[in-house]
Every structure is written in C-alpha cells, then in structure tokens.
C-alpha positions in Angstrom: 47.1 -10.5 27.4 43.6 -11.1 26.0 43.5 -13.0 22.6 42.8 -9.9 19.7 39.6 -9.1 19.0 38.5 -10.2 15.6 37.8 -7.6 12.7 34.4 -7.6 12.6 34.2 -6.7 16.6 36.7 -3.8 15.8 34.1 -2.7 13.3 31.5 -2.9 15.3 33.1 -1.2 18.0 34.1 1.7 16.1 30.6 2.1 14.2 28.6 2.1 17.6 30.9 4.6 19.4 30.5 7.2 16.0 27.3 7.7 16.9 28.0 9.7 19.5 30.0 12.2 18.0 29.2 14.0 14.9 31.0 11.3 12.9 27.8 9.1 13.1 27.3 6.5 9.9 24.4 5.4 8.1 26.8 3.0 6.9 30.4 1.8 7.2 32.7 -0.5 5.3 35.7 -1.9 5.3 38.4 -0.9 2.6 40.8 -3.6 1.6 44.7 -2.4 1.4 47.3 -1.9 4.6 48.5 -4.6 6.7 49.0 -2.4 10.2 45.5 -0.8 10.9 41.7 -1.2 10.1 40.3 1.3 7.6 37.1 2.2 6.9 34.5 4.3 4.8 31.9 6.4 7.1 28.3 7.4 5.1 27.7 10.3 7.5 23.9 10.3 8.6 24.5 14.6 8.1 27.1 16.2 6.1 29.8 18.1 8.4 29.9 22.2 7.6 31.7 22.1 5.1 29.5 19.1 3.2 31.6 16.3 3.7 29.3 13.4 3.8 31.9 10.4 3.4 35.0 9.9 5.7 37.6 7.6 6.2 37.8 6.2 9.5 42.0 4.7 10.1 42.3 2.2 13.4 45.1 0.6 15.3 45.2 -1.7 17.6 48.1 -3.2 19.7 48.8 -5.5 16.2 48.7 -5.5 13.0 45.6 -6.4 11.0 46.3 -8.8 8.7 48.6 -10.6 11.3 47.1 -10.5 14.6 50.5 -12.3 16.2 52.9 -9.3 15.4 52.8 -6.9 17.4 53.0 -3.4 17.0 53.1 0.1 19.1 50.2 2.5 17.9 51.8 5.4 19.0 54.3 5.2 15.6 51.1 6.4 13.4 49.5 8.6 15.8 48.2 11.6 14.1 45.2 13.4 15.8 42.8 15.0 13.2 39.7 14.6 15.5 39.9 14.0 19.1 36.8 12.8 21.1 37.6 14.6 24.3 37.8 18.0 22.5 33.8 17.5 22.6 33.8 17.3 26.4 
C-alpha cells in the first residue's frame, strides 16, 4: 500500500478537482475538529441558485486524519449530497 498522502496534498487535490464542477473556490480552508475525515470551508467563485456562496467540503480517505496508521473503511460515512457523475 502507498504511504498516505499528507493533508496538505489532500487539500490540494480536492481544491483543484472543484473547479470543475460548480463547487469551484476562490478560497478553501481547513476547519479544525474530527479525527476520521478532512473538512473544509469552500468560498464559492459564484453563489449556487439558491445563493449559497460558502460550503463545507467533508473527505475520507482509507484512514483517519489525525492518525494516518489506523485505518478505517469510508464506506461507514458515505452519504451522497452531490455526486460528480450526475454532471456527466
């Protein structure tokens, strides 16, 4: 298995694939809180339809954040409110 990837790679990651969707960020910090996944504020570069123009952005990876070493299954906080290949 490859070593984890280190937070700021995840962020990275995560910021550069919402711009393309309409999710896109001007900006995008971490939050602090949690132990199992990576959370994020999004800045929206252009509000949603209803106005939104902040979101938060939950992650998980195949471990938990704080302790890259335990392992963990994503699958147990799997709750789809946007889904990438409903654009395709």
């Amino acid at each position: 298995m490859a070593a984890p990837k280190t937070a700021e790679e995840i962020k990275s990651e995560i910021f550069e694939w919402l711009k393309k969707t309409k999710y896109a960020a001007t900006s995008f910090e971490s939050l602090p809180g949690g132990s199992a996944n990576f959370i994020y504020r999004a800045k929206l570069a252009t509000p949603l339809e209803d106005g939104t123009t902040d979101v938060l952005v939950k992650h998980g990876e195949g471990y938990m954040a704080v302790a890259p070493a335990n392992k963990i299954r994503t699958e147990r906080c799997v709750r789809i409110f946007y889904s990438p290949l409903a654009e395709n």
